[in-house]
N, C-alpha and C positions, 0 to 999 in steps of 0.2 A: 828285866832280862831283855837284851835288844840277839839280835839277827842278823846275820849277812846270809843275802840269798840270789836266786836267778832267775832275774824275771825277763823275758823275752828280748834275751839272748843280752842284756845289760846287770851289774852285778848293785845291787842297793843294797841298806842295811838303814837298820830302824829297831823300833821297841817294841814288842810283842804284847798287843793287848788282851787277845785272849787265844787259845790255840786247842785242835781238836785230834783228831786221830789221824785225818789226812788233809789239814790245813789250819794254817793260822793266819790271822786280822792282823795286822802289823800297819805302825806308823810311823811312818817317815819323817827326816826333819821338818820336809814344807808343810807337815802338817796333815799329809796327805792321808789315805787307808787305804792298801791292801790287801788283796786275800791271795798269801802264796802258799802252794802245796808244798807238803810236810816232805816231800822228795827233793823238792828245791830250799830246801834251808841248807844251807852250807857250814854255819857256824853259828854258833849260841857265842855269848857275850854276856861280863856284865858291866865292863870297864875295859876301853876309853870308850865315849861316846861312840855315837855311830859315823859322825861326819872325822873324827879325830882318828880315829881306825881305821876310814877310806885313802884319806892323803895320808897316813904313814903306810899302808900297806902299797899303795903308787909307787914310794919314793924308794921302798922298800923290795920292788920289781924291778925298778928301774938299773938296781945295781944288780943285779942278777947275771950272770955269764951264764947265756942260753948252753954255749958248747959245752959248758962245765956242767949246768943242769942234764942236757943233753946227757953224759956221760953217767953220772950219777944215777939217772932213773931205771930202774928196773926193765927187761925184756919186757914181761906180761903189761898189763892195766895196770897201775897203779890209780891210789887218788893224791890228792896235793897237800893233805899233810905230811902222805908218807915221802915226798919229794920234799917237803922241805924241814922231814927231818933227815933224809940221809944228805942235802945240802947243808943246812945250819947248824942243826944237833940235833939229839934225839932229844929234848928238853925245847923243839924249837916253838917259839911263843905264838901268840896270836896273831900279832902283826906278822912274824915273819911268814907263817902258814897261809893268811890272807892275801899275803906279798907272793906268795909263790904261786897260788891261786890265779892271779890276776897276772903273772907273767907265761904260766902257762897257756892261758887261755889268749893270751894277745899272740904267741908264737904259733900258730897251724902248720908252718914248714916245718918245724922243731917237734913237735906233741900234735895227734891228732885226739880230738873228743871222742870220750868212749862213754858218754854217761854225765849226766849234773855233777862235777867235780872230778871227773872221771879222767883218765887221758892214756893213752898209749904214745910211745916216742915212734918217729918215724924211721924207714929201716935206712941206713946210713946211706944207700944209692940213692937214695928219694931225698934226702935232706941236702947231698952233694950235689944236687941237681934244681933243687929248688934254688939255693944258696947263692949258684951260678946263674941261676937266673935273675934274680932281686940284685945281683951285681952289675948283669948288663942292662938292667933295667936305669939302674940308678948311673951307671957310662952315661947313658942313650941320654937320660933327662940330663945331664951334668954337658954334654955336647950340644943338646939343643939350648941352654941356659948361655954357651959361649958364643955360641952360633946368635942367637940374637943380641948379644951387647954388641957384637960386631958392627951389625945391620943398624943397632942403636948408634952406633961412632960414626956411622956414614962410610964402614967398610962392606964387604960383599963375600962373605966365604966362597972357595973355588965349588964346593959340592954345592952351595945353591945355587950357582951361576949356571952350574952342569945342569941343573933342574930347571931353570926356569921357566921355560916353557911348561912342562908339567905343571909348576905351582902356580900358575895364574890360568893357567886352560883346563886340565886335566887334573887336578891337583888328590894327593893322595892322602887323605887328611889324617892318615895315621902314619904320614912318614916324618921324619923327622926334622927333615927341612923345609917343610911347611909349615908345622909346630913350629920353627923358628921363625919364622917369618912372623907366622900370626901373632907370637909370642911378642916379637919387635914392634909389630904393630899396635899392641895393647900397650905399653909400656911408654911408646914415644908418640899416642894418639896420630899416629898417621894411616893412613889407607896403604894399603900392603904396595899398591902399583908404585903410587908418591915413594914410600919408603925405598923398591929396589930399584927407584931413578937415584934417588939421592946418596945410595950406596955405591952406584954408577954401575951396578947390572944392566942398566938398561940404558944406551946410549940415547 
């Protein structure tokens, strides 16, 4: 009989070698031992292996449409079988239960934790607002990625020009045109000053 279970705050699975009222010895493929509480076993098992049940239940996450899950899961607590049978089917297998497990727990804007398996979905203002955030998150880094190939070709963006002075004196190392800078500088091995001569920032 193997296990999938949650051990500090990472999901393993392995073979059960011997097991008690509020824990079991479990062995892992490296061979390792064990000892998770009977609260944190998620899933018994007795086919596919355990490493063959982790990469199908990944791959098995990975196609998951959070908003669609989103939608699907129940107002109260549910746990993550019951999400991925009203996803999959109500016949839904091992892998899939596993797979839904493992894309719950990577989504926190989408589902927050209510419990080892546990989850509640977040309330739709709070998900809209997360959503919008990891968007201009990902703007911001996709601007500073253009911003420095620029600096890399030996051009000078207008917004770092406008900064300059800040990014070599005062520099705000959480803005984003310093991130570009530093970014161009790790990339083309040059010292930030060298780089925004040769961009021609700096006459």
């Amino acid at each position: 009989m193997y296990a999938l279970f949650e051990e500090a705050g990472k999901f393993l699975a392995g073979r059960i070698l011997s097991e008690a009222e509020t824990s079991a010895q479990i062995e892992l493929d490296s061979g390792k031992r064990v000892k998770a509480k009977a609260a944190h076993i998620l899933l018994r098992f007795e086919k596919p292996a355990p490493a063959e049940l982790m990469a199908q239940a990944q791959a098995v996450a990975a196609t998951m449409e959070l908003d669609l899950a989103w939608e699907f899961a129940p107002e109260d607590e549910f746990g993550f079988a019951d999400l991925a049978r009203d996803y999959f089917s109500d016949n839904a297998t091992l892998t899939q239960q596993a797979g839904a497990l493992f894309a719950l727990y990577e989504a926190p804007h989408y589902f927050r934790r209510a419990g080892k398996g546990r989850f509640k979905k977040a309330p739709a203002e709070i998900l809209q607002q997360a959503l919008a955030a990891i968007e201009k998150k990902k703007a911001v880094m996709q601007q500073i990625a253009d911003w420095a190939e620029q600096l890399g070709r030996g051009e000078c963006p207008q917004p770092i020009r406008e900064q300059l002075y800040k990014i070599l004196f005062r520099p705000d190392k959480n803005a984003p045109e310093y991130k570009a800078v530093v970014e161009a500088s790790r990339a083309t091995h040059t010292a930030p000053l060298e780089l925004l001569q040769k961009a021609g920032a700096i006459d």
